[in-house]
matplotlib code that plots the C-alpha trace (Angstrom):
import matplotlib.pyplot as plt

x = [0.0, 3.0, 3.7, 0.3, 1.0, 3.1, 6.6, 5.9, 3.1, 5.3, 8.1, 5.6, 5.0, 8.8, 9.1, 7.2, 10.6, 13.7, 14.1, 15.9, 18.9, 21.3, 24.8, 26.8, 26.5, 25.2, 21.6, 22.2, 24.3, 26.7, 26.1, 29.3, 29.8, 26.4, 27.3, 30.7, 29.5, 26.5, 28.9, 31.5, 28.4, 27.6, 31.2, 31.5, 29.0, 26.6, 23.5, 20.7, 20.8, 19.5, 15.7, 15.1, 17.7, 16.7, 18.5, 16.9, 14.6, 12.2, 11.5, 14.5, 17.1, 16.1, 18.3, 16.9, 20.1, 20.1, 17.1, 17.1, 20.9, 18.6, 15.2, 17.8, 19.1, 15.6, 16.1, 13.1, 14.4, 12.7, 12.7, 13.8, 13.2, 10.3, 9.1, 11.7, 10.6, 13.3, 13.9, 14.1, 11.0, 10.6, 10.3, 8.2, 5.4, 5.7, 4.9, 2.1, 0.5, 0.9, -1.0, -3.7, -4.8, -5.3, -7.0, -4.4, -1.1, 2.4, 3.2, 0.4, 2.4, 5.7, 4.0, 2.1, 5.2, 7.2, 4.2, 4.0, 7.7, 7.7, 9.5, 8.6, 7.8, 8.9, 7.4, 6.9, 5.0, 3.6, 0.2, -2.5, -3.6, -0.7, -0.8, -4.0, -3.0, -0.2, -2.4, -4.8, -2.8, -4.4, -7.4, -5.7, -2.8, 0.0, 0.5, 3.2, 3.9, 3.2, 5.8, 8.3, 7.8, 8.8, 11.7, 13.4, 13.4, 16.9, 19.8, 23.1, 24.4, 22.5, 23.2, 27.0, 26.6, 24.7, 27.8, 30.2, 28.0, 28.0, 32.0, 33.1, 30.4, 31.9, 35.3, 34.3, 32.7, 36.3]
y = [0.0, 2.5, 3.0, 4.4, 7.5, 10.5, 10.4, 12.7, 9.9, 7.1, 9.6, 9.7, 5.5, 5.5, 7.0, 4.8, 2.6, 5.1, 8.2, 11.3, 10.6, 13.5, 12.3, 15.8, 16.7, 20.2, 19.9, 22.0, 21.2, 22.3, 20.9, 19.2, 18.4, 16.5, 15.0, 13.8, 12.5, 10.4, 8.8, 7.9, 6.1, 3.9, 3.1, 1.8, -0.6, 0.1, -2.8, -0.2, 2.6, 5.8, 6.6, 10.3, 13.3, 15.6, 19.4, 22.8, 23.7, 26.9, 29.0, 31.2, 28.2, 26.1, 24.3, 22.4, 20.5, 19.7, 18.1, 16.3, 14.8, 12.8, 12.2, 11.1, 8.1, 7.6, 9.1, 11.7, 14.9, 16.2, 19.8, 21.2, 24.7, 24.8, 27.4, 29.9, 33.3, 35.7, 37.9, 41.0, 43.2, 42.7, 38.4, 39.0, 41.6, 38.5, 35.9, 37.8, 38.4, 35.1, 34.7, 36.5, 35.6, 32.1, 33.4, 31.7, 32.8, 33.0, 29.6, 27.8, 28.8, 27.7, 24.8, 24.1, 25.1, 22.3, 19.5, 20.8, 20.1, 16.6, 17.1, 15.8, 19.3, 19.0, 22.3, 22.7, 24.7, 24.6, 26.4, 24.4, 27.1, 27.1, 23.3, 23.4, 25.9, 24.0, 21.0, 23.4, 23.1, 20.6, 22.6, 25.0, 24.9, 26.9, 27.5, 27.2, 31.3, 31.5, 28.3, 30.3, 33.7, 31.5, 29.4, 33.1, 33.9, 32.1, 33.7, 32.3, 34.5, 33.4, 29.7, 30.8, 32.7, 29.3, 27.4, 29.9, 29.7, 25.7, 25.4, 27.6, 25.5, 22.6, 23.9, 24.8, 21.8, 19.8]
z = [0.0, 0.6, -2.9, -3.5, -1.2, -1.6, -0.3, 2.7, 3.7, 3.1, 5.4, 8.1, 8.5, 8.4, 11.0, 13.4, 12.1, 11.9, 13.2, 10.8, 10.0, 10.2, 8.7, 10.8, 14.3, 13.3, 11.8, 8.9, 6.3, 3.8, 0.5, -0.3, 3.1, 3.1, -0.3, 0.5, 4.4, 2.8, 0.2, 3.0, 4.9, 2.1, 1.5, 5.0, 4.1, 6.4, 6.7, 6.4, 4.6, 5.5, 4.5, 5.6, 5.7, 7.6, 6.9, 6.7, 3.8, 3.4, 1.2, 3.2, 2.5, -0.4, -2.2, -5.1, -6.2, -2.5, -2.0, -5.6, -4.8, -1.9, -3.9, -6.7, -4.0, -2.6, 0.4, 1.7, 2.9, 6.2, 6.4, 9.7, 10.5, 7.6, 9.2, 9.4, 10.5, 9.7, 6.3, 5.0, 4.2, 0.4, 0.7, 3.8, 1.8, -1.3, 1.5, 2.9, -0.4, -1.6, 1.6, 1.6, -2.3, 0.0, 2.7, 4.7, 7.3, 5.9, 7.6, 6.1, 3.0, 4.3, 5.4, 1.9, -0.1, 1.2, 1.2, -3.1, -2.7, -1.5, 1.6, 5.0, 6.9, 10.5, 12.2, 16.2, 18.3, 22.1, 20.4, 20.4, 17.9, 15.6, 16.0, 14.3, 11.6, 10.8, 9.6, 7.9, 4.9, 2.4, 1.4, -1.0, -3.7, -4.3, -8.1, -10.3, -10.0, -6.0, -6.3, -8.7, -6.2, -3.4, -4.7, -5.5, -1.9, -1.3, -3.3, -3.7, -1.5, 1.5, 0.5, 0.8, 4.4, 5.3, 4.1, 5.7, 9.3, 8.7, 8.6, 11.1, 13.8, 12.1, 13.0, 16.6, 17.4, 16.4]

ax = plt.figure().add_subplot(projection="3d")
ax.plot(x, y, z, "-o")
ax.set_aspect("equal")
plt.show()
């Protein structure tokens, strides 16, 4: 029956089985590191390999070649901090009229953007209120030029500070 569901569904049964896999102590990656530290796992010939990566992805950090390195190996990516807060003005006026067109918050659209995405969306929240606007996702769809708006958000530049921030807590945790 699992290969009649979506990936995120299939993501959410496996986890009753394996918890995220992160393959660095720090839960954000850098890309090559991520690369090159998966490929050393299989080469050790591990017995089971991993099914869900779990590294941030938003709309704020999303990196497509990424996430399709993993989908490419079977491997689900589980987006931590999918509902990351911070930005400057412009992207946060996009996200709110991308929004409202819905009739829904800027997290539902966070939250929506990475379900159209495939990913497995990992958001917490001690609100019982947000708790139930984070599941009030499924009754709308974002479309292809809400997707495009939203996939501009992250530039090269911040993909490179995130790199830059990823090393140097690499190098401090060493």
């Amino acid at each position: 029956y699992r290969y009649k569901l979506p990936r995120w569904a299939v993501a959410l049964m496996l986890f009753r089985d394996f918890f995220p896999s992160n393959f660095y102590s720090c839960p954000h990656f850098f890309p090559f590191v991520l690369r090159k530290e998966y490929e050393e796992l299989l080469g050790a010939n591990i017995k089971v390999k991993p099914v869900v990566n779990q590294f941030e992805v938003s709309p704020r950090m999303y990196r497509p070649d990424l996430i399709q390195y993993f989908f490419d190996r079977g491997i689900l990516v589980a987006a931590s901090k999918a509902l990351n807060r911070a930005g400057d003005a412009l992207s946060v006026r996009m996200i709110q009229q991308i929004a409202d067109r819905h009739g829904k918050t800027p997290a539902q659209v966070f939250l929506r953007w990475g379900t159209q995405k495939q990913l497995v969306i990992l958001s917490k929240t001690a609100s019982t209120h947000r708790m139930y606007e984070n599941r009030a996702i499924f009754d709308f769809t974002l479309d292809a030029s809400d997707i495009a708006l939203l996939d501009s958000i992250t530039t090269q530049q911040d993909i490179e500070r995130r790199a830059a921030h990823e090393l140097n807590s690499k190098q401090v945790q060493q």
